[in-house]
Structures are given as C-alpha cells and as structure tokens.
mmCIF file as Biopython writes it, N, C-alpha, C and O atoms, coordinates in Angstrom:
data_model
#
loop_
_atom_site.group_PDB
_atom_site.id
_atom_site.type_symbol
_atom_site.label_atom_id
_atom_site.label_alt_id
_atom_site.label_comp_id
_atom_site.label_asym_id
_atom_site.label_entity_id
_atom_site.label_seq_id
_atom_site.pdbx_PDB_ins_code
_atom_site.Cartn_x
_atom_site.Cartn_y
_atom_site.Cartn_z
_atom_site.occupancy
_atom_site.B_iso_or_equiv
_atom_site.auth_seq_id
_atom_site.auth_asym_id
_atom_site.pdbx_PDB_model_num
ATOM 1   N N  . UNK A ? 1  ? 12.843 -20.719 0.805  1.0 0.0 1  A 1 
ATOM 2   C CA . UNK A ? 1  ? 14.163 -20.641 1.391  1.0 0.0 1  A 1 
ATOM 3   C C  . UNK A ? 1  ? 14.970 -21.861 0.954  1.0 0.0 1  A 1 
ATOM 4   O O  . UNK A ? 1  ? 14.457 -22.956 0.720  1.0 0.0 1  A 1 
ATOM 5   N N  . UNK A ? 2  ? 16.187 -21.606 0.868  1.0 0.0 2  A 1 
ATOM 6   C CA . UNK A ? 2  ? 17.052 -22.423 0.311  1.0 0.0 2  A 1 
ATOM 7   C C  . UNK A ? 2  ? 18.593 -23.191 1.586  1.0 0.0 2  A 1 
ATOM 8   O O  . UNK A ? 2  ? 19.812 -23.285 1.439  1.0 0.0 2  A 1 
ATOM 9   N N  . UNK A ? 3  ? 17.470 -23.634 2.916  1.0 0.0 3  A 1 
ATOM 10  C CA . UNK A ? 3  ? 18.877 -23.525 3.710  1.0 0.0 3  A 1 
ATOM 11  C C  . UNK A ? 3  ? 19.501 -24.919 3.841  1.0 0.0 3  A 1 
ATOM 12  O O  . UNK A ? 3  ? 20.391 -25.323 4.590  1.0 0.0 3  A 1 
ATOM 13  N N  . UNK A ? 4  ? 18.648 -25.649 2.725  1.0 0.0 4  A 1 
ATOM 14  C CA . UNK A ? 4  ? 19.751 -26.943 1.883  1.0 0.0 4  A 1 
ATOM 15  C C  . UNK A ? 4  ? 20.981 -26.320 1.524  1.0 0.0 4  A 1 
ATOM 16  O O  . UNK A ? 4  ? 22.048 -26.413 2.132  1.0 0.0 4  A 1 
ATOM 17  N N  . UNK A ? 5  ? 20.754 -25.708 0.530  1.0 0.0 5  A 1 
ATOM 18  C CA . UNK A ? 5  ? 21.768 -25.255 -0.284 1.0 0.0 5  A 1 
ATOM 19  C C  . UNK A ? 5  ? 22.482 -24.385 0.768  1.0 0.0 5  A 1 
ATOM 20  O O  . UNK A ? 5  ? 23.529 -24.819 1.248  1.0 0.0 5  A 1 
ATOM 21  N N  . UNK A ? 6  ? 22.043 -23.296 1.130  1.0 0.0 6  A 1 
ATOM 22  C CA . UNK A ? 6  ? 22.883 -22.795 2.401  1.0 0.0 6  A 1 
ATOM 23  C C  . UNK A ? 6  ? 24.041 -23.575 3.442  1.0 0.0 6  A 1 
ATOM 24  O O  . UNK A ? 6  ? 25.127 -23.277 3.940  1.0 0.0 6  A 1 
ATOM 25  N N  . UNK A ? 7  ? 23.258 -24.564 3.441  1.0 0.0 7  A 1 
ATOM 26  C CA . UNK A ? 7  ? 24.270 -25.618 4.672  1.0 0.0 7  A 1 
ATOM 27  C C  . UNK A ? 7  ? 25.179 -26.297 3.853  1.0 0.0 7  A 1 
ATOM 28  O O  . UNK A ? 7  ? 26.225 -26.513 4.465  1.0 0.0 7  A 1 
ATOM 29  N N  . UNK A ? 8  ? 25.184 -26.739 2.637  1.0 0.0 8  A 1 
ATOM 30  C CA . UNK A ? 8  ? 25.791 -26.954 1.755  1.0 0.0 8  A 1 
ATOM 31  C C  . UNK A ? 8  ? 27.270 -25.704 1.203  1.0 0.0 8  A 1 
ATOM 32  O O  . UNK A ? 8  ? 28.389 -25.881 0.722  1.0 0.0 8  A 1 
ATOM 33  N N  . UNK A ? 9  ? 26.526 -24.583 1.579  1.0 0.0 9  A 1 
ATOM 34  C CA . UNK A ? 9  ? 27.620 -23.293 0.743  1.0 0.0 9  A 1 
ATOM 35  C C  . UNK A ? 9  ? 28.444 -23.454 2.252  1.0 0.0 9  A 1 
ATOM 36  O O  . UNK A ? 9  ? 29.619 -23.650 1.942  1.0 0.0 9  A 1 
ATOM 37  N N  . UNK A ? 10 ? 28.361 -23.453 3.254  1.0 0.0 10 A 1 
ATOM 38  C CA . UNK A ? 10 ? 28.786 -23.528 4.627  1.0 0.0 10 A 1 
ATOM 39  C C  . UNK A ? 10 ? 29.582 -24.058 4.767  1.0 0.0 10 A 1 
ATOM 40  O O  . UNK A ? 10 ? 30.660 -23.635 5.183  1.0 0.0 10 A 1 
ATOM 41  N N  . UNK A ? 11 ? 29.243 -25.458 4.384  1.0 0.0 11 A 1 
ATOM 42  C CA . UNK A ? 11 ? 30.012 -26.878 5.124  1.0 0.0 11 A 1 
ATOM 43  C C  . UNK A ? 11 ? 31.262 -26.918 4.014  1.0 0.0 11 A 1 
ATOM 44  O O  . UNK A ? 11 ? 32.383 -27.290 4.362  1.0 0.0 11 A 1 
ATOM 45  N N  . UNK A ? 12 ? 30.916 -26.430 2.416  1.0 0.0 12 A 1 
ATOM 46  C CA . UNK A ? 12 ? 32.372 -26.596 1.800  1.0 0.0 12 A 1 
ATOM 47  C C  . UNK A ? 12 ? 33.264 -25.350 2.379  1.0 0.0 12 A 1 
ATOM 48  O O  . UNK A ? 12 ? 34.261 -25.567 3.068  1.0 0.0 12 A 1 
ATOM 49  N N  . UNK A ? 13 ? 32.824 -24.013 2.044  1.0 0.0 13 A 1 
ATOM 50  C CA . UNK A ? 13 ? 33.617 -23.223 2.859  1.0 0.0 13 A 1 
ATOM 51  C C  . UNK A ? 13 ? 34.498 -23.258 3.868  1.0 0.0 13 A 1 
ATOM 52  O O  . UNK A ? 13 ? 35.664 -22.868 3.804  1.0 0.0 13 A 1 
ATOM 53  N N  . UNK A ? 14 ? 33.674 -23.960 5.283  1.0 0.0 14 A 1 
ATOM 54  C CA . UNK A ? 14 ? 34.290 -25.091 6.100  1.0 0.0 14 A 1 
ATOM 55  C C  . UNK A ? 14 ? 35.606 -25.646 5.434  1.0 0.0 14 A 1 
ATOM 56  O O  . UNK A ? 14 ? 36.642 -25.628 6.099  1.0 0.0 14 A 1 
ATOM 57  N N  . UNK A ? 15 ? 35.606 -26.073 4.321  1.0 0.0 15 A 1 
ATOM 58  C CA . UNK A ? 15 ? 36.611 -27.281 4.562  1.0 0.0 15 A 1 
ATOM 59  C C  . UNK A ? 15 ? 38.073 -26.577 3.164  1.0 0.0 15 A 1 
ATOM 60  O O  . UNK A ? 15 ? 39.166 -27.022 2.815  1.0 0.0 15 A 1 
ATOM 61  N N  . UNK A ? 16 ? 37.448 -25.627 2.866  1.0 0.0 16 A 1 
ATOM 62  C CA . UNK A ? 16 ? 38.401 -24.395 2.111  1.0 0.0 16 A 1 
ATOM 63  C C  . UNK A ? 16 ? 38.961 -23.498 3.291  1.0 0.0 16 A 1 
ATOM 64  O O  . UNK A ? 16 ? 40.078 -23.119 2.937  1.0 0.0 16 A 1 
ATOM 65  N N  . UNK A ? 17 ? 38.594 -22.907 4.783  1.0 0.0 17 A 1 
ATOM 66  C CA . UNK A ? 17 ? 39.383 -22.625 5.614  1.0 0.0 17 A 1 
ATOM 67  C C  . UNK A ? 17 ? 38.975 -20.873 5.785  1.0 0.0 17 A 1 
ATOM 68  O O  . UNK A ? 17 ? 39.635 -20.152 6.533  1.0 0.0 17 A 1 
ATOM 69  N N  . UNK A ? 18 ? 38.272 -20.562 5.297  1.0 0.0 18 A 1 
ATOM 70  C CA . UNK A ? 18 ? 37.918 -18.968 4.712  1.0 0.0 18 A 1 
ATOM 71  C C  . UNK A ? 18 ? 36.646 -18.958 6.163  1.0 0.0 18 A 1 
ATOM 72  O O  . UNK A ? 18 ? 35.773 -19.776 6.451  1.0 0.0 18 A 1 
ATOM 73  N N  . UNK A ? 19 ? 37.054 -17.659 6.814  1.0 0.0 19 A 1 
ATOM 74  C CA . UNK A ? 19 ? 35.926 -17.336 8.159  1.0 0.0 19 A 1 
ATOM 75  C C  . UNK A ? 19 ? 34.610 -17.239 7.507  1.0 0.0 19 A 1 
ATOM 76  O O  . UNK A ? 19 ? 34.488 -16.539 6.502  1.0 0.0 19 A 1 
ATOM 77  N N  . UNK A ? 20 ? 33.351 -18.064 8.134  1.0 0.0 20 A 1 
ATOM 78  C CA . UNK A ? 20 ? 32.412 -18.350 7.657  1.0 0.0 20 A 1 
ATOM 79  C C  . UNK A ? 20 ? 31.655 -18.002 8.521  1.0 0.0 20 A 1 
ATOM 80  O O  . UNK A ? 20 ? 30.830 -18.856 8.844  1.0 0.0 20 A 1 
ATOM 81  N N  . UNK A ? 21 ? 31.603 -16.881 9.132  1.0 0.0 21 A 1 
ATOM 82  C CA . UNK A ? 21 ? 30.670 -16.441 10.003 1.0 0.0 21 A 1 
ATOM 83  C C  . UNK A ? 21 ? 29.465 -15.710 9.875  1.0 0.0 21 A 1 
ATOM 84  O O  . UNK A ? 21 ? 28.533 -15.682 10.680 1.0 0.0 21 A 1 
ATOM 85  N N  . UNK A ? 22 ? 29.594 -14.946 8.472  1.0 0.0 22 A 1 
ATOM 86  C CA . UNK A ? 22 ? 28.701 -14.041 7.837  1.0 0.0 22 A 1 
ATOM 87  C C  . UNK A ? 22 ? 27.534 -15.529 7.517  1.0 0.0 22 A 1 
ATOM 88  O O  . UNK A ? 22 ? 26.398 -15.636 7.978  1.0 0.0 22 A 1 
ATOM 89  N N  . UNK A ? 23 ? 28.255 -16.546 6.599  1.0 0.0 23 A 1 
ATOM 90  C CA . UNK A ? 23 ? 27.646 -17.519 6.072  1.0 0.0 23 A 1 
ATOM 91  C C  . UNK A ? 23 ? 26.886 -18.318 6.987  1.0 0.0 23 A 1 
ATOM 92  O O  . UNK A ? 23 ? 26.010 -19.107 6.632  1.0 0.0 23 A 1 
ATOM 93  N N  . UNK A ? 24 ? 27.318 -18.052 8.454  1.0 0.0 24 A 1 
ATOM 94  C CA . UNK A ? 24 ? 26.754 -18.863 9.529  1.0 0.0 24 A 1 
ATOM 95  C C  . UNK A ? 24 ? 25.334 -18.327 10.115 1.0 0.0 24 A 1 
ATOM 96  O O  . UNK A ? 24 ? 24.289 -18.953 10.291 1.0 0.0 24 A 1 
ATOM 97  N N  . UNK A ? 25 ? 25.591 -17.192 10.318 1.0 0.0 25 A 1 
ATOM 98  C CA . UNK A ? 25 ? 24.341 -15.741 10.567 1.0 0.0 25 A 1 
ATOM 99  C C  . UNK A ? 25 ? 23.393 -15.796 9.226  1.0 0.0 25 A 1 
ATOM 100 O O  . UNK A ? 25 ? 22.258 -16.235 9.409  1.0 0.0 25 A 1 
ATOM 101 N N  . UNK A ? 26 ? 23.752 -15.389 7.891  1.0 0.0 26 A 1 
ATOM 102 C CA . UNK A ? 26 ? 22.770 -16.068 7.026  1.0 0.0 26 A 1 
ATOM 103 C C  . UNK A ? 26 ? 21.705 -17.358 6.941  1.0 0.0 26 A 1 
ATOM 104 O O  . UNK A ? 26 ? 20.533 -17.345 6.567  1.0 0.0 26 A 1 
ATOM 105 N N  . UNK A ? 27 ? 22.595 -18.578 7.462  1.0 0.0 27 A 1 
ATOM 106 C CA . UNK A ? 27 ? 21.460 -19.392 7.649  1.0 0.0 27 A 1 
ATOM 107 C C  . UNK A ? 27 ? 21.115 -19.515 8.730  1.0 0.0 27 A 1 
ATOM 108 O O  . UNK A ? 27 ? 20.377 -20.496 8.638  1.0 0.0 27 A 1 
ATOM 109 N N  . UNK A ? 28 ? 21.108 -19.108 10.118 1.0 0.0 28 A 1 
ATOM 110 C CA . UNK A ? 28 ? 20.306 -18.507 10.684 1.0 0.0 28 A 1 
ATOM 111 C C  . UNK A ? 28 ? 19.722 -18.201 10.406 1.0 0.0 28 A 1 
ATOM 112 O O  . UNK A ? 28 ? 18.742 -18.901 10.148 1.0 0.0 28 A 1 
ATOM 113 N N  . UNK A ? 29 ? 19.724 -16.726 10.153 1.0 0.0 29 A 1 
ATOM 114 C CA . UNK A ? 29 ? 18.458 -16.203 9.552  1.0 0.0 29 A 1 
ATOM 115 C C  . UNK A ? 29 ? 17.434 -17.257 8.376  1.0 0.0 29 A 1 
ATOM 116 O O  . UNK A ? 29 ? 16.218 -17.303 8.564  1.0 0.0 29 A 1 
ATOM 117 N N  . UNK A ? 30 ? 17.773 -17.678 7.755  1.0 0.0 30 A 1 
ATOM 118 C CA . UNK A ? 30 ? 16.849 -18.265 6.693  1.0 0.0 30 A 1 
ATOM 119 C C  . UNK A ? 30 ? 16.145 -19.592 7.416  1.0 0.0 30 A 1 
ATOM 120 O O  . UNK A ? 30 ? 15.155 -20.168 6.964  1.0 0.0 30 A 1 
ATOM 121 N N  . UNK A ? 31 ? 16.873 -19.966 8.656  1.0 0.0 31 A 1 
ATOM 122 C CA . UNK A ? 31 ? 15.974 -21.029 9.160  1.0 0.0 31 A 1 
ATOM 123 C C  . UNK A ? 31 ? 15.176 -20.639 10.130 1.0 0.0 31 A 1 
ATOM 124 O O  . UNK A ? 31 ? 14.186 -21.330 10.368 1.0 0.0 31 A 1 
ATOM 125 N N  . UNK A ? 32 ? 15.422 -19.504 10.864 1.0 0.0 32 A 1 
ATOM 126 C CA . UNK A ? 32 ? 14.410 -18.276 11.747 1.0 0.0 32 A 1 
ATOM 127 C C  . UNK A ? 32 ? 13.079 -18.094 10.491 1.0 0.0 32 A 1 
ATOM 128 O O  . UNK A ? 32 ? 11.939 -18.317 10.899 1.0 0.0 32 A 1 
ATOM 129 N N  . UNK A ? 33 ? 13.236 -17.746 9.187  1.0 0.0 33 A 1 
ATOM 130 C CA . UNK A ? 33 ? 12.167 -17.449 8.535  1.0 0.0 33 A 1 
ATOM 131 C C  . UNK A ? 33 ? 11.810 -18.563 7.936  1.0 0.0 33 A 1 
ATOM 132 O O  . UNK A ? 33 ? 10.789 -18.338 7.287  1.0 0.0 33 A 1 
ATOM 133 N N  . UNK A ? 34 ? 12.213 -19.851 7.819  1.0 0.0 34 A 1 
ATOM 134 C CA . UNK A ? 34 ? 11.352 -20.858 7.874  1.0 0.0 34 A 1 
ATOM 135 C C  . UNK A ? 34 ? 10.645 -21.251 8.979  1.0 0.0 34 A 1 
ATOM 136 O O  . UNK A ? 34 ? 9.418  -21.190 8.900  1.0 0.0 34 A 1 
ATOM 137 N N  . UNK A ? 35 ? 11.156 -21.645 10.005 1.0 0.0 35 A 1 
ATOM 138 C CA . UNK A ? 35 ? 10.387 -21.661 11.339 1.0 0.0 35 A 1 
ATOM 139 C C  . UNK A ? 35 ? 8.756  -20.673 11.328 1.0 0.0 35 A 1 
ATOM 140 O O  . UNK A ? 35 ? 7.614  -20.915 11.719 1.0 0.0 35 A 1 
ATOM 141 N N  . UNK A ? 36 ? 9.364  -19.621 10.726 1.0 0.0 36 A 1 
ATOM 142 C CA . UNK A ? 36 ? 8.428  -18.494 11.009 1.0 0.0 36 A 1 
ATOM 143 C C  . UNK A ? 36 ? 7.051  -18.676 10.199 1.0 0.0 36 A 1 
ATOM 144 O O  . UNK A ? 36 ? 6.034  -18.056 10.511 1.0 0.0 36 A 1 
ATOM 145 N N  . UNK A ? 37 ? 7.118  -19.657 9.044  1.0 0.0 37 A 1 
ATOM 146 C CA . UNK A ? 37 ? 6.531  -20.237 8.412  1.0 0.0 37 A 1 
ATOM 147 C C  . UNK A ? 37 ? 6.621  -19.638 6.439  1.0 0.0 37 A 1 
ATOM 148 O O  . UNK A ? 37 ? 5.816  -19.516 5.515  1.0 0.0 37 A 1 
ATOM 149 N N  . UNK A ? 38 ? 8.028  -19.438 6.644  1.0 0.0 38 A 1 
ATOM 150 C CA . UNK A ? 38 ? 8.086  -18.643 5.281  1.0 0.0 38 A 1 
ATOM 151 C C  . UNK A ? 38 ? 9.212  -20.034 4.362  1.0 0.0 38 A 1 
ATOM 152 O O  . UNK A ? 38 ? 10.240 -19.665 3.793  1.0 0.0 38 A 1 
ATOM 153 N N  . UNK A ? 39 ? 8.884  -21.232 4.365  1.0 0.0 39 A 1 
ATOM 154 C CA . UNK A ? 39 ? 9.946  -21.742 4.222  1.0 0.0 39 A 1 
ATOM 155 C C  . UNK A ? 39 ? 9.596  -21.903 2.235  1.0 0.0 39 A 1 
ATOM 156 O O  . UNK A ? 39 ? 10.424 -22.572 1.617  1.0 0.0 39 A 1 
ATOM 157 N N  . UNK A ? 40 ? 8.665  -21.414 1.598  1.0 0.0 40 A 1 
ATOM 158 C CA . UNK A ? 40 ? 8.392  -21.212 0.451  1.0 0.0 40 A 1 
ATOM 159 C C  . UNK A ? 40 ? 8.757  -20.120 -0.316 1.0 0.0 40 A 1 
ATOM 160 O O  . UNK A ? 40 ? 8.975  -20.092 -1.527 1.0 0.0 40 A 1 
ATOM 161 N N  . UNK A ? 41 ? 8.817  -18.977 0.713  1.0 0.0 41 A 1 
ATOM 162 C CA . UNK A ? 41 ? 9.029  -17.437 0.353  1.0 0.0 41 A 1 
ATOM 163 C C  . UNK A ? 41 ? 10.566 -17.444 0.059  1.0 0.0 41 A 1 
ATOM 164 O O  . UNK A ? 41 ? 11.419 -18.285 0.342  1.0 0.0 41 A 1 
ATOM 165 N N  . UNK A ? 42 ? 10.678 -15.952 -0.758 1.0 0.0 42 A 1 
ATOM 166 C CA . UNK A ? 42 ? 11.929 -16.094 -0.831 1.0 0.0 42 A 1 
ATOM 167 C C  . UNK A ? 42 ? 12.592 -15.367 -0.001 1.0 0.0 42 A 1 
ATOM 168 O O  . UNK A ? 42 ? 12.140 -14.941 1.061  1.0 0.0 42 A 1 
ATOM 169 N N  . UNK A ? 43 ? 14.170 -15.099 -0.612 1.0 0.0 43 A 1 
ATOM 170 C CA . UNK A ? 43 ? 14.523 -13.780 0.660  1.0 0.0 43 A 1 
ATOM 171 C C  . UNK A ? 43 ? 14.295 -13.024 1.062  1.0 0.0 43 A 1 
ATOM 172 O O  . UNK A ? 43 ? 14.947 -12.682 2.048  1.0 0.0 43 A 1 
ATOM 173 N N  . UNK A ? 44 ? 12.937 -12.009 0.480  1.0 0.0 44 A 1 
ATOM 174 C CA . UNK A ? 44 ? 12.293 -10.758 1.038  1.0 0.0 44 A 1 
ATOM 175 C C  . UNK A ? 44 ? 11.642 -11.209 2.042  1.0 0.0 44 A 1 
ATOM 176 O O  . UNK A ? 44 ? 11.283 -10.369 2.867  1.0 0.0 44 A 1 
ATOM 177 N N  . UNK A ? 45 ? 11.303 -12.598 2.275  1.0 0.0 45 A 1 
ATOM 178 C CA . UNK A ? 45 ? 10.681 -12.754 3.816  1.0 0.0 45 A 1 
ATOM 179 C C  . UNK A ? 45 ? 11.375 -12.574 4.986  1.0 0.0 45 A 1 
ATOM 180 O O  . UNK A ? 45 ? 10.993 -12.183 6.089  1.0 0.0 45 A 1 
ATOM 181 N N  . UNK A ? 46 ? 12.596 -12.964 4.528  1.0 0.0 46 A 1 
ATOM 182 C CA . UNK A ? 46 ? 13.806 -13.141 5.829  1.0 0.0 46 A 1 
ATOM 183 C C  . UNK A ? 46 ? 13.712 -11.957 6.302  1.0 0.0 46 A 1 
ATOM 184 O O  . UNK A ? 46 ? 14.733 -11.815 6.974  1.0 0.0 46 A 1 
ATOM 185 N N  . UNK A ? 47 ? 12.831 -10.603 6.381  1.0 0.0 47 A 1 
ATOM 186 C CA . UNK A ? 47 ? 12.730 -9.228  6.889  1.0 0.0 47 A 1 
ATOM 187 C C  . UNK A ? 47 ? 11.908 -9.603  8.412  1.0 0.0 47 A 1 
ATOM 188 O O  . UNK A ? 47 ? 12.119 -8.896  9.397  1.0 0.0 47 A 1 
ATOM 189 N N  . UNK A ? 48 ? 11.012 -10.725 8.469  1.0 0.0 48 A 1 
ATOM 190 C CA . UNK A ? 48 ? 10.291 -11.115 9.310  1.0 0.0 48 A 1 
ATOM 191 C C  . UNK A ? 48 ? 11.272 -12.175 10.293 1.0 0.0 48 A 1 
ATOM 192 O O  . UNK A ? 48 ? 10.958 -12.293 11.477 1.0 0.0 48 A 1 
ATOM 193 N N  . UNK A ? 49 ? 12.403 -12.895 9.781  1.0 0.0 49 A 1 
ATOM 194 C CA . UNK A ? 49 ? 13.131 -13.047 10.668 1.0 0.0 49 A 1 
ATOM 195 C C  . UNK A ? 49 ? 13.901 -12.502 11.284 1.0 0.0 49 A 1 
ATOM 196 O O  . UNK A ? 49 ? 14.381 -12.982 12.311 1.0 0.0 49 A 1 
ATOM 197 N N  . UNK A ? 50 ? 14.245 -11.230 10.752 1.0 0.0 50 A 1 
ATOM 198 C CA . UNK A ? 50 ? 15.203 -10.641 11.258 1.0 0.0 50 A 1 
ATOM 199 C C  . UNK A ? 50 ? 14.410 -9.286  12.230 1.0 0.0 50 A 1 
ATOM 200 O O  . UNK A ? 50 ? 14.877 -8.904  13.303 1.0 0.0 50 A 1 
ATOM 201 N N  . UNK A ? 51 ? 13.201 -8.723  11.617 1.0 0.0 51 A 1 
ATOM 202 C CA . UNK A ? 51 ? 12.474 -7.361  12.630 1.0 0.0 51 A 1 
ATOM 203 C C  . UNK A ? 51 ? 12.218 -7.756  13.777 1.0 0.0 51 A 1 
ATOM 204 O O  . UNK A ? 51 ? 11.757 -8.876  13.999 1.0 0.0 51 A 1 
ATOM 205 N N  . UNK A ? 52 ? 12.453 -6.982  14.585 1.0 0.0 52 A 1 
ATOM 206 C CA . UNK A ? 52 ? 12.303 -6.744  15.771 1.0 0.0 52 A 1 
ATOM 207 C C  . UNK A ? 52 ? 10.886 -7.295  16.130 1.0 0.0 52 A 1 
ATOM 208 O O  . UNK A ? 52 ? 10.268 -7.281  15.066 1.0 0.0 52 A 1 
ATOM 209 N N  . UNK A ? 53 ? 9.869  -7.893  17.369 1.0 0.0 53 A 1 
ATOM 210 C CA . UNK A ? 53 ? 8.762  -8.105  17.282 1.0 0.0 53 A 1 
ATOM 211 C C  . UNK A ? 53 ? 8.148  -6.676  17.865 1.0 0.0 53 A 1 
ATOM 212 O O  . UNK A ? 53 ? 8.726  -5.798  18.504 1.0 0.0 53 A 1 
ATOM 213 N N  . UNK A ? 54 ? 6.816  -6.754  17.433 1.0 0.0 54 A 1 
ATOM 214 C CA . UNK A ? 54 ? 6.158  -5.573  17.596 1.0 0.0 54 A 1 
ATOM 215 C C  . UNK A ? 54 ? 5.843  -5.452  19.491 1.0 0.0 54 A 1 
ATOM 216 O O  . UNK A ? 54 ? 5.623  -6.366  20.286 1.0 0.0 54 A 1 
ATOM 217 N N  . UNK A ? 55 ? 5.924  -4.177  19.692 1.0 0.0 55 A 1 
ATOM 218 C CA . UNK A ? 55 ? 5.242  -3.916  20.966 1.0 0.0 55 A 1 
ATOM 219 C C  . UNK A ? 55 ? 4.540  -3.861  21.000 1.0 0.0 55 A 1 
ATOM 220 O O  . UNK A ? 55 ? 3.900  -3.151  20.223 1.0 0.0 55 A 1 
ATOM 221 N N  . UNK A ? 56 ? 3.775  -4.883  22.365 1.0 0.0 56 A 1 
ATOM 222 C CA . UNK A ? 56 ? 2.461  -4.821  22.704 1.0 0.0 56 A 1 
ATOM 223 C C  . UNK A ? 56 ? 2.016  -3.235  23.169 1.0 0.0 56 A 1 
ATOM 224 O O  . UNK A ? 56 ? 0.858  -2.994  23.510 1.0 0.0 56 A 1 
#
C-alpha cells in the first residue's frame, strides 16, 4: 500500500481547492488494509478492507 503517496495526492489537492472526498475514503480504505496487515499487498487486498466481516 501506498498511503504515503496517498496522503501526499490529498494534501496537494487540498491546497488546489477541488472536493477531495473520494480521495479521503480511498485512504481510508488503504490504511484499514494496512492495519489489516496487508501493508505490502497491493490494491487487490483493499477487498479485505472494505468486505463486510463474516458471520459467525
């Protein structure tokens, strides 16, 4: 995961004035799937941050 660079695509956006909310929910997600322990994987992991958890 790349949510260096992510917080980076963010924070200039930020300061260009353009709604950055999609961009905000993205790294979310990519720091949900690091947490999750995928912080090596690439974006096909972020499926595990984002699915639902399984029912017991």
């Amino acid at each position: 995961m790349e949510v260096a660079g992510i917080d980076h695509i963010v924070h200039a956006a930020e300061r260009r004035g353009p709604d950055v909310t999609v961009l905000r929910a993205v790294k979310r997600v990519a720091e949900r799937a690091v947490a999750l322990g995928h912080g090596g994987g690439d974006w096909s992991s972020t499926i595990d941050a984002v699915r639902p958890p399984a029912a017991d």
